[in-house]
PDB file of N, CA, C and O in Angstrom:
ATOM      1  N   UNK A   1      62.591 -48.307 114.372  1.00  0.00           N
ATOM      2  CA  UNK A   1      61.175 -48.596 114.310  1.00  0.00           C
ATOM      3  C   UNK A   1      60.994 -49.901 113.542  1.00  0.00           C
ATOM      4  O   UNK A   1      61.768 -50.209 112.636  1.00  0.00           O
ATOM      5  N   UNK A   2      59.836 -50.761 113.955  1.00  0.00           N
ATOM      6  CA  UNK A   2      59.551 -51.996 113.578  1.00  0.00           C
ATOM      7  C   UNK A   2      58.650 -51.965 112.500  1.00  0.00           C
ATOM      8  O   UNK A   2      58.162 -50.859 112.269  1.00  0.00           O
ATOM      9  N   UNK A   3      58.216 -53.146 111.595  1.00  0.00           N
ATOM     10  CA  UNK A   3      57.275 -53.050 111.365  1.00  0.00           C
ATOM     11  C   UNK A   3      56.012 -53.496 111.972  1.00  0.00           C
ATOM     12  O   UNK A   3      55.130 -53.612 111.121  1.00  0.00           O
ATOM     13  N   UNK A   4      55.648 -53.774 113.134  1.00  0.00           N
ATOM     14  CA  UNK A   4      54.383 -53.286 113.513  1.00  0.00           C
ATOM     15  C   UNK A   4      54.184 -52.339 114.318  1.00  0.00           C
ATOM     16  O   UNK A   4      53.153 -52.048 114.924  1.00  0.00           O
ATOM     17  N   UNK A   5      55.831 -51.540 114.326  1.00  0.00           N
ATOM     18  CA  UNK A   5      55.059 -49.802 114.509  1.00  0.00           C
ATOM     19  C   UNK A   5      54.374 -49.159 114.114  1.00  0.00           C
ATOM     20  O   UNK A   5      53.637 -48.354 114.683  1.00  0.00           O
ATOM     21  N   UNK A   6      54.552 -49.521 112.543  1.00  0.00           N
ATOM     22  CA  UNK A   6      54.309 -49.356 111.174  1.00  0.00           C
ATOM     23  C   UNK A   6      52.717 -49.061 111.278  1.00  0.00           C
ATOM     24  O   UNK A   6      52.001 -48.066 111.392  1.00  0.00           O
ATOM     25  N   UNK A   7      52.499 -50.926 111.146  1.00  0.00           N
ATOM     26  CA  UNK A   7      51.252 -51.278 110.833  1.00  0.00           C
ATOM     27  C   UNK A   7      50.044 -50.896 112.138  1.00  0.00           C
ATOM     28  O   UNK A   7      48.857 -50.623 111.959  1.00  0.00           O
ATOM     29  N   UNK A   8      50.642 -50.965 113.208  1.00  0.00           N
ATOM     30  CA  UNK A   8      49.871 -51.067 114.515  1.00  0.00           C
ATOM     31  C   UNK A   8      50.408 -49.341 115.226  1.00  0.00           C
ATOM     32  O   UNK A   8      51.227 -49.362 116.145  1.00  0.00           O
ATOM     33  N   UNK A   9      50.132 -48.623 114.961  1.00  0.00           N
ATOM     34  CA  UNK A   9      50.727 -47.360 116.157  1.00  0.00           C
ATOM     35  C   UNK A   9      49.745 -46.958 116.879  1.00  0.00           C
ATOM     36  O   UNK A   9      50.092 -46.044 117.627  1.00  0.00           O
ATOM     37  N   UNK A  10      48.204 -47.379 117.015  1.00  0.00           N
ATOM     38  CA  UNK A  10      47.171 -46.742 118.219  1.00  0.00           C
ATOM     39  C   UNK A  10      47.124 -48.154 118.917  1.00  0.00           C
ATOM     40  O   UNK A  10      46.913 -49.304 118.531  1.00  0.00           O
ATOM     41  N   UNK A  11      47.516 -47.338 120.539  1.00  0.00           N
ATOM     42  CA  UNK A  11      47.368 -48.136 121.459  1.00  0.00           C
ATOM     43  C   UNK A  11      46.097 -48.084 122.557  1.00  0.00           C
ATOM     44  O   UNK A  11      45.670 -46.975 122.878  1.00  0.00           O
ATOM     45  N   UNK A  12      45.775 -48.736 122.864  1.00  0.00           N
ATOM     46  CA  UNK A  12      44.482 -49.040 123.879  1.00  0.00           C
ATOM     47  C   UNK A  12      44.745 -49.347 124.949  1.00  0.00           C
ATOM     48  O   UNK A  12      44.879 -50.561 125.100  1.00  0.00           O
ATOM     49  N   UNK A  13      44.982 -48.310 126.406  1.00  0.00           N
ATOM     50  CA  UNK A  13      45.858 -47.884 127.958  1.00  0.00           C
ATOM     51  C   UNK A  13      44.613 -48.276 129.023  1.00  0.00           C
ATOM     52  O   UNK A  13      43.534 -47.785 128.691  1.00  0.00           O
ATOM     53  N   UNK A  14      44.605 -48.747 129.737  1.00  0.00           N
ATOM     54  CA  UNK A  14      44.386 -49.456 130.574  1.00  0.00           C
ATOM     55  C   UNK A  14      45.058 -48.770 132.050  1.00  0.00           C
ATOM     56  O   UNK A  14      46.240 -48.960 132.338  1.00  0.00           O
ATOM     57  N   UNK A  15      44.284 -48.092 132.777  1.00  0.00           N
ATOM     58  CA  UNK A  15      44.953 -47.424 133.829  1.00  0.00           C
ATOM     59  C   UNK A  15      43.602 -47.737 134.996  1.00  0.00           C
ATOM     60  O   UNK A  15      42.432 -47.366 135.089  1.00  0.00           O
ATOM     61  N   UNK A  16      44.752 -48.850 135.973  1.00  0.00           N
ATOM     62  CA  UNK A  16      43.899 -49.356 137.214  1.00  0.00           C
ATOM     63  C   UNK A  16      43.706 -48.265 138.404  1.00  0.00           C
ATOM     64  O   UNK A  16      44.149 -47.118 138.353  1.00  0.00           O
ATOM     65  N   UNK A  17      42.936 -48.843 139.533  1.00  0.00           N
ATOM     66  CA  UNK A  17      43.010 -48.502 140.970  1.00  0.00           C
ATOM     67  C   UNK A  17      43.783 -47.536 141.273  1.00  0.00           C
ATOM     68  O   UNK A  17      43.546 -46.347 141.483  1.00  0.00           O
ATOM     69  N   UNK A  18      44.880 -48.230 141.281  1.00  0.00           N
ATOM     70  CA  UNK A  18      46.312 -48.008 141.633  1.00  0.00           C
ATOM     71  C   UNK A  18      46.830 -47.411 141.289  1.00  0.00           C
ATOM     72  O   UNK A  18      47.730 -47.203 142.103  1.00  0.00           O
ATOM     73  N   UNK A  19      47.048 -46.317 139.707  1.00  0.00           N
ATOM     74  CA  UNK A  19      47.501 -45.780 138.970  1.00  0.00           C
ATOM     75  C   UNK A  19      48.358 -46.881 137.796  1.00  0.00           C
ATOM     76  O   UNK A  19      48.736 -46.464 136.702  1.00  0.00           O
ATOM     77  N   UNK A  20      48.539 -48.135 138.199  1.00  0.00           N
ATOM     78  CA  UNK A  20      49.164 -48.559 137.187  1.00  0.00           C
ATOM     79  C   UNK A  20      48.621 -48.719 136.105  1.00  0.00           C
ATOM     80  O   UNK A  20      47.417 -48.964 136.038  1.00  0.00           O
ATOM     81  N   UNK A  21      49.649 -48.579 134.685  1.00  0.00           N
ATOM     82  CA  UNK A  21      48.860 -48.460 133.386  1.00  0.00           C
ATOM     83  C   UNK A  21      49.060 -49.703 132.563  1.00  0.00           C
ATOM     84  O   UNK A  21      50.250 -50.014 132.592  1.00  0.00           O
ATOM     85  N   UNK A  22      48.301 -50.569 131.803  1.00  0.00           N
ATOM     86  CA  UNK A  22      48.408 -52.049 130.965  1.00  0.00           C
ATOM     87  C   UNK A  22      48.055 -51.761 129.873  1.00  0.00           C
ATOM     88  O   UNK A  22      46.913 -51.396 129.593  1.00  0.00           O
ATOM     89  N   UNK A  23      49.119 -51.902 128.973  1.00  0.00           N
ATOM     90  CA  UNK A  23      48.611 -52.290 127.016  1.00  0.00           C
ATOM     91  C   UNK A  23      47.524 -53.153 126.744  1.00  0.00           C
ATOM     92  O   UNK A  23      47.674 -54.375 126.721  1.00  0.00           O
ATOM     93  N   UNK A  24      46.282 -52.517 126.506  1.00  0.00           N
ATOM     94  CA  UNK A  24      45.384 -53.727 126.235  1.00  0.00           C
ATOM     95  C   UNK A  24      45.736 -54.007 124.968  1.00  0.00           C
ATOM     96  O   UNK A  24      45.798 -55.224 124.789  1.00  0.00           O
ATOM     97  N   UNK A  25      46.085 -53.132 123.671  1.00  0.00           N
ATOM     98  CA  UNK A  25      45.835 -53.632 122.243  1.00  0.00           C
ATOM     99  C   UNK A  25      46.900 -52.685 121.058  1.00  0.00           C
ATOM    100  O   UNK A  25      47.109 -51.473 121.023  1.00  0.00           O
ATOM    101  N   UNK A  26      47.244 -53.406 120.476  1.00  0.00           N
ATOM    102  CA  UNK A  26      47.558 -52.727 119.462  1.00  0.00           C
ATOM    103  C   UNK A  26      46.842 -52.477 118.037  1.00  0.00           C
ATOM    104  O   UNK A  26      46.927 -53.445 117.281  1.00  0.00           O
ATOM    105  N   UNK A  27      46.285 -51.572 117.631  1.00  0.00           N
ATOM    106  CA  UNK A  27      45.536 -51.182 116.152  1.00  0.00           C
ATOM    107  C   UNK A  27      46.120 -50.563 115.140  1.00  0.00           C
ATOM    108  O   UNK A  27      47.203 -49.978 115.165  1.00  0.00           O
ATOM    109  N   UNK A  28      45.458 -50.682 114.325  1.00  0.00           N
ATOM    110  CA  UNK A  28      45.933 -50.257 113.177  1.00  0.00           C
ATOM    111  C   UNK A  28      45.568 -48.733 112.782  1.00  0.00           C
ATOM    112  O   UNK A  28      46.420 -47.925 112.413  1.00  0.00           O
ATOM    113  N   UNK A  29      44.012 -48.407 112.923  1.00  0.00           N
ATOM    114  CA  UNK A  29      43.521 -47.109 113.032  1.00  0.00           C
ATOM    115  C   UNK A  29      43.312 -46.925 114.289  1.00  0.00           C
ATOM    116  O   UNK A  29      43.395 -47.701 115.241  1.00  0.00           O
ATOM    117  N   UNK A  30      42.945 -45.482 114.195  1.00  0.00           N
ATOM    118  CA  UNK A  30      42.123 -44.432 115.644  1.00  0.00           C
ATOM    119  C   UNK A  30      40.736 -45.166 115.784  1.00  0.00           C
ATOM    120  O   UNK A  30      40.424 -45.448 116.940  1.00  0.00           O
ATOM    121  N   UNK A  31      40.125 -45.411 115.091  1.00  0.00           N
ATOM    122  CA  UNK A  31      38.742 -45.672 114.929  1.00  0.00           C
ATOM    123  C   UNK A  31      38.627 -46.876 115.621  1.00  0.00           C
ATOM    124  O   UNK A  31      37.811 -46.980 116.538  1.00  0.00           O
ATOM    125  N   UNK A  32      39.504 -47.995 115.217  1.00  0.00           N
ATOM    126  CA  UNK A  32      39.412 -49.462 115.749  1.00  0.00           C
ATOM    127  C   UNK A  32      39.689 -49.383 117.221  1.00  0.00           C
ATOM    128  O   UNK A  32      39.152 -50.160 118.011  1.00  0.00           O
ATOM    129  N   UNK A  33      40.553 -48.414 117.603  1.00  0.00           N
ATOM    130  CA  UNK A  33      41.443 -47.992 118.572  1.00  0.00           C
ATOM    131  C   UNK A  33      40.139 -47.519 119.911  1.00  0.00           C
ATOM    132  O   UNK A  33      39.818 -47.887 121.041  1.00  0.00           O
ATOM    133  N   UNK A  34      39.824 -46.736 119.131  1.00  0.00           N
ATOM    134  CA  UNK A  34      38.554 -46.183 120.120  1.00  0.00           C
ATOM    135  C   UNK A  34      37.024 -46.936 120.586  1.00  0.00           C
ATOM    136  O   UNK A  34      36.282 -46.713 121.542  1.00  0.00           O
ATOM    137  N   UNK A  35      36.953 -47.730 119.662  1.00  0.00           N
ATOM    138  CA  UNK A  35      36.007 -48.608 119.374  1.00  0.00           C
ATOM    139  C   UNK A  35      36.038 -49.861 120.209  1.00  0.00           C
ATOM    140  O   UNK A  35      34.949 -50.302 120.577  1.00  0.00           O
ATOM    141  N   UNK A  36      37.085 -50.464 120.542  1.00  0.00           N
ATOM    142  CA  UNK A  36      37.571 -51.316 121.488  1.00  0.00           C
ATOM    143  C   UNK A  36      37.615 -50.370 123.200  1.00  0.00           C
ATOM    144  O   UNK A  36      37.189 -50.673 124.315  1.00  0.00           O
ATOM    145  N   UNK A  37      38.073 -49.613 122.864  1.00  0.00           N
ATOM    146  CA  UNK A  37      38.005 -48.368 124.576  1.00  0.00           C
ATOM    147  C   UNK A  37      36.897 -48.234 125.084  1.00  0.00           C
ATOM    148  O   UNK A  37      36.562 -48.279 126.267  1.00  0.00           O
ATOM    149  N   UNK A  38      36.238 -48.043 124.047  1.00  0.00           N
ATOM    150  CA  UNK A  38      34.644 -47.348 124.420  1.00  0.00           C
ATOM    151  C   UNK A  38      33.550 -48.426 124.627  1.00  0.00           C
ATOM    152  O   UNK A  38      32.422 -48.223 125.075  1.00  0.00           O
ATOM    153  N   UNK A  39      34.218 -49.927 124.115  1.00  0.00           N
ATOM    154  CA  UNK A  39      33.277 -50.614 124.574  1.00  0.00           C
ATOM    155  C   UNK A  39      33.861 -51.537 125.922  1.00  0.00           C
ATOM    156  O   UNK A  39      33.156 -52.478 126.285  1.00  0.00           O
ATOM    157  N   UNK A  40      34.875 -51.320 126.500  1.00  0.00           N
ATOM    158  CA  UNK A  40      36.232 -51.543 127.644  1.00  0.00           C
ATOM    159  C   UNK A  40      35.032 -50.682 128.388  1.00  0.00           C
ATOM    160  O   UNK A  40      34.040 -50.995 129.047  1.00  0.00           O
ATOM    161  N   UNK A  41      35.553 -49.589 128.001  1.00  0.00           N
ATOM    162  CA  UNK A  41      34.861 -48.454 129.190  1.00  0.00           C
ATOM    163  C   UNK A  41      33.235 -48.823 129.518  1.00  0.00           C
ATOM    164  O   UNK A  41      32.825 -49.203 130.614  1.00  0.00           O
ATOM    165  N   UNK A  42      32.641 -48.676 128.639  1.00  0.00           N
ATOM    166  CA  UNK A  42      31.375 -48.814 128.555  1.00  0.00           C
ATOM    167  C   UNK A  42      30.378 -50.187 129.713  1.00  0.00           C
ATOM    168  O   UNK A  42      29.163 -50.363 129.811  1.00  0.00           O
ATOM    169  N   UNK A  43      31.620 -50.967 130.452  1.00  0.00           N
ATOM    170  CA  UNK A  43      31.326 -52.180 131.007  1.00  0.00           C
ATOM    171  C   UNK A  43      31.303 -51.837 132.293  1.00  0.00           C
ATOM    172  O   UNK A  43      31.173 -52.807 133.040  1.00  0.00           O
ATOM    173  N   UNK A  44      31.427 -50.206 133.119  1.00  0.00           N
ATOM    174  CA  UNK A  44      31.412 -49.851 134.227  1.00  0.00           C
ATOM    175  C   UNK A  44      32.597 -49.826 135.410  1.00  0.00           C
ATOM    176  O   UNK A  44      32.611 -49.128 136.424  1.00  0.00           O
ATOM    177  N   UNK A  45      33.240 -50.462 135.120  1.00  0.00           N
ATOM    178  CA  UNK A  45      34.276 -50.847 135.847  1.00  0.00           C
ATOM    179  C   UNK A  45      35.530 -49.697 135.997  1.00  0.00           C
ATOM    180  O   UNK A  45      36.133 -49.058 135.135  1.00  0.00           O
ATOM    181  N   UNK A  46      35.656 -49.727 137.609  1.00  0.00           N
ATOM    182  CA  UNK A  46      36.254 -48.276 137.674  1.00  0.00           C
ATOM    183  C   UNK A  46      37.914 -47.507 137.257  1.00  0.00           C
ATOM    184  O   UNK A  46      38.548 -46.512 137.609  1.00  0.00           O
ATOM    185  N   UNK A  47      38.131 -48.915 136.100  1.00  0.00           N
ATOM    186  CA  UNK A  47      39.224 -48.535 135.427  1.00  0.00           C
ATOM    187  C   UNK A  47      39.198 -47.304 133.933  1.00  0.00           C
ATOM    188  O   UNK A  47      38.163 -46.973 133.354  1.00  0.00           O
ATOM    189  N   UNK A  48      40.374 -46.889 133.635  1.00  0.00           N
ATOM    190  CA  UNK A  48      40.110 -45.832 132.799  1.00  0.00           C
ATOM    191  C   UNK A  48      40.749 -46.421 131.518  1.00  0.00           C
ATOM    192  O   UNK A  48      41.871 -46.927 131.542  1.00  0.00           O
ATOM    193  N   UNK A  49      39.979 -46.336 130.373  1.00  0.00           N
ATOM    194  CA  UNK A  49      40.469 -46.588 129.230  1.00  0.00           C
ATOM    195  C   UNK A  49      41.401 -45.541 128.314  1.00  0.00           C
ATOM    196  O   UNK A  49      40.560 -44.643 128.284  1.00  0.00           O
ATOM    197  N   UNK A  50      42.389 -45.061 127.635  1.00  0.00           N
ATOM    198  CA  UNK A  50      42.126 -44.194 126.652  1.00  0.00           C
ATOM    199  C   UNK A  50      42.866 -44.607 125.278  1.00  0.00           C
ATOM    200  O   UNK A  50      43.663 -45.541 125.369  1.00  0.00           O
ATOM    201  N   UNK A  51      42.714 -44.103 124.216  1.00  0.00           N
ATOM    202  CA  UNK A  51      43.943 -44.332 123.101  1.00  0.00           C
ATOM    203  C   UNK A  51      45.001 -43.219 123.011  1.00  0.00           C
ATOM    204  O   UNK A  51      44.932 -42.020 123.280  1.00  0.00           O
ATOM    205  N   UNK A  52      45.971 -43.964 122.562  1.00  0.00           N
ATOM    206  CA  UNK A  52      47.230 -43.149 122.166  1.00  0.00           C
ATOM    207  C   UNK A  52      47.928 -43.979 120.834  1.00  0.00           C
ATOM    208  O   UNK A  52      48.045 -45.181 120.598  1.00  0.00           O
ATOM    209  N   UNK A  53      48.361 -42.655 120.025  1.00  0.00           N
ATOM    210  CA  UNK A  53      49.383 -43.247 118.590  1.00  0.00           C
ATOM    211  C   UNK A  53      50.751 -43.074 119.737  1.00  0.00           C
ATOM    212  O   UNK A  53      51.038 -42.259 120.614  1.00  0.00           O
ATOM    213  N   UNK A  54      51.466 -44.491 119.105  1.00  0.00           N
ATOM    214  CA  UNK A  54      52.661 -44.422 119.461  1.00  0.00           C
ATOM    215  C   UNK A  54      53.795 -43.084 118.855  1.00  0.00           C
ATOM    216  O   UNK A  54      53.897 -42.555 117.749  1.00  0.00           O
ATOM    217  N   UNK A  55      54.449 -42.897 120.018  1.00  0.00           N
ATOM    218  CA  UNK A  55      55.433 -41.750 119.476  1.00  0.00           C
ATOM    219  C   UNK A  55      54.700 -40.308 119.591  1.00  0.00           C
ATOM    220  O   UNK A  55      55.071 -39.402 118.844  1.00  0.00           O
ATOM    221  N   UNK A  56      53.822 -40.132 120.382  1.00  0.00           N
ATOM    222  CA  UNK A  56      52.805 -39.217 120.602  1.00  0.00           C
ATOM    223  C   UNK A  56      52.863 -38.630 121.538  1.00  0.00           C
ATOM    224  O   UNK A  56      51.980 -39.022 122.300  1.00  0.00           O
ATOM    225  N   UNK A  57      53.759 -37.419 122.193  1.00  0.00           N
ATOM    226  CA  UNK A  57      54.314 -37.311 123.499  1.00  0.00           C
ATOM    227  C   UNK A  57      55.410 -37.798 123.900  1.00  0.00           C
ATOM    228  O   UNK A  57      56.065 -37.002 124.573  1.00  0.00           O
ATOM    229  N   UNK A  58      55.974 -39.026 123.716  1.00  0.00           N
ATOM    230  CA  UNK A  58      56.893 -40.062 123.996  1.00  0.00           C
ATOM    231  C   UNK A  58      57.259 -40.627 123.191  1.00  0.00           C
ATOM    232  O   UNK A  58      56.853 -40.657 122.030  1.00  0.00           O
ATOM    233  N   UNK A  59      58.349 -41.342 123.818  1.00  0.00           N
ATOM    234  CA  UNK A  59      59.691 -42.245 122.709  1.00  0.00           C
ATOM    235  C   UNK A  59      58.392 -43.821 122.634  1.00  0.00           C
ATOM    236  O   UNK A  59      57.339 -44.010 123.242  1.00  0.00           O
ATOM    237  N   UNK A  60      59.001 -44.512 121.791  1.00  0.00           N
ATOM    238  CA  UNK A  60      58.312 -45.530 121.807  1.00  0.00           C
ATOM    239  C   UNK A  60      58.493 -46.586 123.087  1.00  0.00           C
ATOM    240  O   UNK A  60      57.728 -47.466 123.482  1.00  0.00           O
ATOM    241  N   UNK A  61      59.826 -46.154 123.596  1.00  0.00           N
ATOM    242  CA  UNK A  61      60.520 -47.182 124.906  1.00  0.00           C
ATOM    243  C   UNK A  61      59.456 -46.431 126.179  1.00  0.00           C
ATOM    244  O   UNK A  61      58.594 -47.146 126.691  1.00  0.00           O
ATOM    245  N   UNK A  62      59.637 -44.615 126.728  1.00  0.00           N
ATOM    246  CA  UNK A  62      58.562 -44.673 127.093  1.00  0.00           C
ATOM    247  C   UNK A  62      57.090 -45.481 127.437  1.00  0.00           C
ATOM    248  O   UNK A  62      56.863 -45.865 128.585  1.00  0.00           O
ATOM    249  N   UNK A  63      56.165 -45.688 126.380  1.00  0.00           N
ATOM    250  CA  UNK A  63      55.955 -46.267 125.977  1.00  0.00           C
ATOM    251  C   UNK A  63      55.075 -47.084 126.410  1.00  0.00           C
ATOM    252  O   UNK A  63      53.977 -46.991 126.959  1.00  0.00           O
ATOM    253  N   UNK A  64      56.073 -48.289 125.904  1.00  0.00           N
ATOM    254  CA  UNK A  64      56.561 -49.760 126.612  1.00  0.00           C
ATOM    255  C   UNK A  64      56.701 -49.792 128.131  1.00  0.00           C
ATOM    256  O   UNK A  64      56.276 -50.674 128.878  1.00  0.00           O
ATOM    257  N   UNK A  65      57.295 -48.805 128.429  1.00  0.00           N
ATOM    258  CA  UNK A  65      57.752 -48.746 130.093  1.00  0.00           C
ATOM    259  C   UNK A  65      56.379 -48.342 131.206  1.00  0.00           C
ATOM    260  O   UNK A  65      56.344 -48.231 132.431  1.00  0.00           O
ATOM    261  N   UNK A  66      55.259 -48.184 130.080  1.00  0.00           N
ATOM    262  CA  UNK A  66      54.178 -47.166 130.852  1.00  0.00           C
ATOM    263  C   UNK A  66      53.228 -48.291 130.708  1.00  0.00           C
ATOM    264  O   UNK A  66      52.724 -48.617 131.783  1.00  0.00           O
ATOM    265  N   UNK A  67      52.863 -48.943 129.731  1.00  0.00           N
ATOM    266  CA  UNK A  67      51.756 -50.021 129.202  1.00  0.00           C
ATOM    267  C   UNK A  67      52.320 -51.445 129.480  1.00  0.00           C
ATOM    268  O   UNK A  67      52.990 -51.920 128.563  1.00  0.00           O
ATOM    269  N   UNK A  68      52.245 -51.790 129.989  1.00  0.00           N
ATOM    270  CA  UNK A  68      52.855 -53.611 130.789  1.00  0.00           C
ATOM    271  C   UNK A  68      51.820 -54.337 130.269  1.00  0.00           C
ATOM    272  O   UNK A  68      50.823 -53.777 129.813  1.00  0.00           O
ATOM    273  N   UNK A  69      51.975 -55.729 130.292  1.00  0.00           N
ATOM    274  CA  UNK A  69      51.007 -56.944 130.623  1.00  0.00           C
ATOM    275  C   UNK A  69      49.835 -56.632 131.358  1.00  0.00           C
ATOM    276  O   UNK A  69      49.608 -55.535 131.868  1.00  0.00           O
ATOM    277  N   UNK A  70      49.195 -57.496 131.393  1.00  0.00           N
ATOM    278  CA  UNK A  70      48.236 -57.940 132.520  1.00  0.00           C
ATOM    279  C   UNK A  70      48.965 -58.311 133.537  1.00  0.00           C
ATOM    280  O   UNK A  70      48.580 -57.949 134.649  1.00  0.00           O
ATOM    281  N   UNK A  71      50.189 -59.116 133.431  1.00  0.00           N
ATOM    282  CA  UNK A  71      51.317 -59.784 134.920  1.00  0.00           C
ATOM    283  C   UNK A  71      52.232 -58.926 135.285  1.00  0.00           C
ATOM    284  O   UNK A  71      53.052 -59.117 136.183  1.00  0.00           O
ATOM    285  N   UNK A  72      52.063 -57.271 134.138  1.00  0.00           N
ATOM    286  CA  UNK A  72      53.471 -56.854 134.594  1.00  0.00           C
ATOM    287  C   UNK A  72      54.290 -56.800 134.066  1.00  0.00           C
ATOM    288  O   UNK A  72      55.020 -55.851 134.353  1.00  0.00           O
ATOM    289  N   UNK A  73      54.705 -57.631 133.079  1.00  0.00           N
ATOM    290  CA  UNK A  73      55.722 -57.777 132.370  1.00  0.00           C
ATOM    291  C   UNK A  73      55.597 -56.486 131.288  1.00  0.00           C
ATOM    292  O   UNK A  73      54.552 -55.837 131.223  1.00  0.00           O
ATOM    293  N   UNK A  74      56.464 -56.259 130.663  1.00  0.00           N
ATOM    294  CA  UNK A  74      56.561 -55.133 129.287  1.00  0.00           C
ATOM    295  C   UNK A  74      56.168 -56.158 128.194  1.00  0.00           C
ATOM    296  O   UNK A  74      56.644 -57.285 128.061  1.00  0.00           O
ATOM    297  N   UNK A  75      55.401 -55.682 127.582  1.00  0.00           N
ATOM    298  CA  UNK A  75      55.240 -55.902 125.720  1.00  0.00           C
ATOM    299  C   UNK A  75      56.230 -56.007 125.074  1.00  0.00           C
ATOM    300  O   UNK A  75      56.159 -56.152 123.853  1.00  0.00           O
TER     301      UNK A  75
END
């Protein structure tokens, strides 16, 4: 584990059309975490926002392997 596992473990998921899923953000709290989602979500658009703490269900590589770029690429 890194340190901005550390500092950053709520993530902000991004799940398109398509089913594919994109890392929008890394936070520090739940609160900041949700707060950024809810105003994502809140813009209508028929993508799905949610948060997750890293290591929450899954390995941290998981993860990584589930939340990509915007291009695709892994974080």
């Amino acid at each position: 584990m890194n340190d901005s596992t550390i500092s950053l473990p709520w993530l902000v998921i991004r799940q398109d059309d398509n089913g594919n899923r994109y890392r929008v953000g890394r936070y520090a709290t739940r609160a900041e975490a949700q707060k950024i989602a809810d105003s994502l979500d809140s813009r209508g658009h028929k993508q799905l926002y949610w948060v997750e703490r890293i290591g929450q269900g899954q390995s941290q590589g998981q993860a990584q392997a589930q939340a990509q770029n915007g291009d695709g690429t892994l974080n």
